[in-house]
N, C-alpha and C positions, 0 to 999 in steps of 0.2 A: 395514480399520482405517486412519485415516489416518497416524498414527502411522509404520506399517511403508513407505507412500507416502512418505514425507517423509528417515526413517530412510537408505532404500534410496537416495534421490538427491541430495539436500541437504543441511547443514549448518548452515542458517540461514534461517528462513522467519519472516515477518511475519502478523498477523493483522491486516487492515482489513476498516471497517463501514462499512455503505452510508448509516447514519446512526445515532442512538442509538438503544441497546434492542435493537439487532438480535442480539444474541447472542455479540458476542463472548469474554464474561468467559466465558460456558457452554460457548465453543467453546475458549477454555484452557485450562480445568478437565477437557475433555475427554479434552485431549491430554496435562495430566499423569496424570491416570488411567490413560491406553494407554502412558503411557511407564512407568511403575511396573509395569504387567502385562509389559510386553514388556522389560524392565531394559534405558531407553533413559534414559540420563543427562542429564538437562535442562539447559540454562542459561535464563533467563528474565528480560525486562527490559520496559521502556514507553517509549513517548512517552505524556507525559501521566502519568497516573494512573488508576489499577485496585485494586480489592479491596475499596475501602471500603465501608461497609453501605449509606449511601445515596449516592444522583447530587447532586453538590453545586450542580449547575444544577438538577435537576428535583424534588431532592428523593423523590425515587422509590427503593424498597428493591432494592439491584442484589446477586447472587452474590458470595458472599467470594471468593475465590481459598485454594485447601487446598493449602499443598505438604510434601513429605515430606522425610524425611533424605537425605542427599547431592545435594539438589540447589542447585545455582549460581544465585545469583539477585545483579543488580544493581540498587541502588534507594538510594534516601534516606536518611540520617541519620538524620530524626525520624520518619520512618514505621517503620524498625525499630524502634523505641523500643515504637510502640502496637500491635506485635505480638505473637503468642501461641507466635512460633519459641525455639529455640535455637539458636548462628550463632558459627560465626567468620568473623572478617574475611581475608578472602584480600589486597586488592588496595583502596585508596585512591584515587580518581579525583585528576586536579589540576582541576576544576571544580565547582562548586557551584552550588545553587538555594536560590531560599527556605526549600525545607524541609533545609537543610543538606547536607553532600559527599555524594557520589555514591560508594557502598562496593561491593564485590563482595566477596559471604560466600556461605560454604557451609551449608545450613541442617545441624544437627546432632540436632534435635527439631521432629518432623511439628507444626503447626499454620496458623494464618492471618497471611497477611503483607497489607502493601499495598505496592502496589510506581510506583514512579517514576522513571524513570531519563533519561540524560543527555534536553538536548532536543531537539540539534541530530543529523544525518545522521553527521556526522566521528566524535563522540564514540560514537553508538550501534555506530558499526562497529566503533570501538576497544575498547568494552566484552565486544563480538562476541567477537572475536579473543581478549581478555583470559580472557573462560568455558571458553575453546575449550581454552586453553592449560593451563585446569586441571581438566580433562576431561569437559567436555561434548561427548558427542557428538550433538547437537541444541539450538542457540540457538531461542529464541521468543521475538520480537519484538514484542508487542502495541500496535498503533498508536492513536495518539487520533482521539476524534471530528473528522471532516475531514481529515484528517492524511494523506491516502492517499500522503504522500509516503514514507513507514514501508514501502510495495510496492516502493518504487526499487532495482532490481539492484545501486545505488550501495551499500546494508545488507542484503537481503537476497534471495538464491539464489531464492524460490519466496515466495509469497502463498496465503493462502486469505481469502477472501472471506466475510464473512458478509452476510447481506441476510434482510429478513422483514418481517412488518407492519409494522414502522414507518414503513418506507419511504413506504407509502401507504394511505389507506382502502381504493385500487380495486387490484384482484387485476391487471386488465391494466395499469397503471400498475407497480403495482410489478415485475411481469414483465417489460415495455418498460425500465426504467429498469434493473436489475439487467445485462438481455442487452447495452445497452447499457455500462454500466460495464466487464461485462467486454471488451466489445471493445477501448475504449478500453486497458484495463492490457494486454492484450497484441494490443496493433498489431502490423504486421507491421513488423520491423526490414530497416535496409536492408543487402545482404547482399557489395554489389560492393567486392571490397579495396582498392581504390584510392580510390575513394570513401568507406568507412571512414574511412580513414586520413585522410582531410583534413577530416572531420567532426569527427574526434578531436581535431582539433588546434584548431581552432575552439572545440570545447566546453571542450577544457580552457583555452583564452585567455579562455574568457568572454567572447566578442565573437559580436555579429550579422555573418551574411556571408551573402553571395551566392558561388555557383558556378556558372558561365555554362555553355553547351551544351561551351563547348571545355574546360571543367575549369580555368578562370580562377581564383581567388580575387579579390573584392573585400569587404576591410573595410569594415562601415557604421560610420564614426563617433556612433551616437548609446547612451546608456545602457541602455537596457530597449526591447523593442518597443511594450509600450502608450504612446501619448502621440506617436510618430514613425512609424506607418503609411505620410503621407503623402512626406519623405524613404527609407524604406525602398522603396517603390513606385517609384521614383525610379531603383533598379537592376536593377529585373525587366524580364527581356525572355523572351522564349517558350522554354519547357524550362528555364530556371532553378529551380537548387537554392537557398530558403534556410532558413539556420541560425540557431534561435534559442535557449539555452543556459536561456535561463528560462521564464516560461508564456508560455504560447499561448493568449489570452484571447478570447470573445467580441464584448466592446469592438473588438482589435486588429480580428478577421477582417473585422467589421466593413468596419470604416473603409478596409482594405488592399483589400479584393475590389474598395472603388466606384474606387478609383483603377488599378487593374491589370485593369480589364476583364475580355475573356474568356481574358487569357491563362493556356495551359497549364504548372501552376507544381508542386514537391515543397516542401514544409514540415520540414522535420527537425530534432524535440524531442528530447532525451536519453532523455526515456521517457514513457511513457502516464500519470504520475500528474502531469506540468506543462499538461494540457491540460483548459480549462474550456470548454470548448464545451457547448452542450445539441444534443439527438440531434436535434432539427427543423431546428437550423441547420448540423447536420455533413454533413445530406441537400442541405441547398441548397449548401453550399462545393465537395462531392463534384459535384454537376451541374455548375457553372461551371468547372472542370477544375483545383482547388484540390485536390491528393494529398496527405494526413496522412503523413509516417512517423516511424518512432522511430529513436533511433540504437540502443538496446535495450530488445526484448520485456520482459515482467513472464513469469512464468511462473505461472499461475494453474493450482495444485495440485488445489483441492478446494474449493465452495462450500459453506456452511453456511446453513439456513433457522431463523428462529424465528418459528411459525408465530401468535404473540402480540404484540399491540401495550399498554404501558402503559396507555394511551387507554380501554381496553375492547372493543375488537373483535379478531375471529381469524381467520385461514384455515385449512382444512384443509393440514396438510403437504405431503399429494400434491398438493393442487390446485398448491399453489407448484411442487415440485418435475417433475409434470408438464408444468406452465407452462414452465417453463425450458427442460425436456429437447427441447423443440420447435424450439430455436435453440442450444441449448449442448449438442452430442451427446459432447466428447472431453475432459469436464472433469466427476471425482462431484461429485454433487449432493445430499445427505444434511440431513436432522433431527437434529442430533446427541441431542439426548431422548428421540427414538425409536428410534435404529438405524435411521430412514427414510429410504432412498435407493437410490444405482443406483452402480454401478461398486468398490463394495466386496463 
């Protein structure tokens, strides 16, 4: 169960999707069901928005979200309003959205809610903390469509992954693109303390730098790396570390790689959800002797399949799931529909 996975090691896990449909409202629903069997006290929140009957892009009939009494949920103003809970208010956010403040209530009476909560990284950790404080002992984070920023260690301890047909009509595609996602969320972190440590100090300055073979610092005066490739290329010399605090974009590598030749260089993002690379061109960065790393791993828990596309077309579960297990041997990989998987 993944529940007792999650329970056992973490405090605060996030759910992202590889794109819509993929399952992850069914993969919440899942996890408050095992927390209710297993009397694991939830807290529950979003980037974005969840529960509602239909996708207010696709128009398409999506999973309510069911939750029970004594669980912690923070969401919206007006979306508790068109729920079917009962609730007090614990806790008053000082932020607000469209659909009015951001509240933490305790439900009091099982029904269906929809839930929205802060939108930014700051706020969702605070809200974290705030459920934490009134006795959840397991946050659930459910990220929005593209949002894989909702994975960042900066909110949440552990990730699961949902992925499934939508992804793709072709079974190897969507198999290729999943294995790849997950590498990318848990890259390998770099591990030397000293090095750390002046990574750290970078990332929290919010500034681009280089760090030379002798362990130099140098500031790049410019704003963001997309746009200034060609001054940032400007301070690389062979075995250079550099730091860049926001994404690592396609465009950028681009343009960096034709100015830095063949030289042997480390890249070091905050973590695996700032990076927009596709997996054809992360093959050609890696040959030219361009090293990805993160300043910290994602810790991917448990992958979820749904083996259904909107669309009309399906795959067999196992077919996904054996797909997988052929390059993802140390991560379950489960149907939550079916109880179809491996490592539970």
């Amino acid at each position: 169960m993944m529940i007792k996975i999650l329970k056992d090691k973490h405090k605060t896990v996030s759910i992202v999707g590889m794109a819509k449909n993929v399952g992850k409202t069914v993969t919440l629903n899942e996890l408050i069901n095992q927390g209710l069997y297993h009397s694991v006290a939830l807290g529950i929140t979003s980037i974005g928005r969840d529960g509602e009957e239909k996708d207010l892009v696709s128009n398409t009939e999506k999973p309510r979200i069911f939750v029970h009494c004594g669980t912690i949920i923070t969401t919206a103003e007006k979306l508790l309003k068109k729920s079917s809970i009962k609730y007090e208010i614990l806790y008053v956010m000082k932020n607000t959205t469209v659909l009015g403040r951001i509240l933490i209530i305790r439900v009091l009476r099982n029904g269906y809610v929809d839930i929205s909560g802060p939108a930014n990284n700051k706020e969702i950790s605070l809200a974290s903390e705030i459920m934490h404080s009134y006795g959840a002992d397991l946050v659930i984070i459910d990220g929005a469509i593209d949002r894989t920023s909702s994975a960042s260690p900066a909110i949440a301890e552990a990730a699961v992954l949902s992925t499934g047909a939508a992804v793709s009509r072709n079974l190897s595609s969507l198999i290729n693109e999943t294995v790849y996602k997950t590498k990318l969320l848990s890259l390998e972190q770099i591990e030397d303390g000293n090095l750390r440590k002046k990574v750290y100090n970078i990332l929290f300055d919010n500034k681009i730098a280089v760090i030379n073979e002798q362990g130099l610092i140098e500031i790049i005066n410019v704003k963001a790396a997309i746009g200034s490739a060609k001054k940032i290329a400007t301070y690389i010399k062979e075995n250079s570390i550099l730091v860049i605090p926001g994404a690592l974009t396609e465009m950028f590598l681009k343009n960096f790689s034709s100015y830095i030749g063949r030289k042997k260089i480390k890249i070091v993002v905050r973590d695996g959800t700032r990076i927009f690379v596709k997996s054809d061109r992360w093959l050609f960065y890696e040959s030219i002797g361009i090293d990805i790393k993160v300043f910290d791993s994602i810790d991917i828990i448990a992958i979820t399949v749904n083996p259904y596309s909107p669309k009309g077309y399906f795959f067999e579960s196992k077919l996904i799931i054996d797909g997988l297990k052929k390059y993802i041997v140390d991560i379950p990989i489960i149907d939550v529909l079916k109880e179809e998987g491996y490592g539970y």
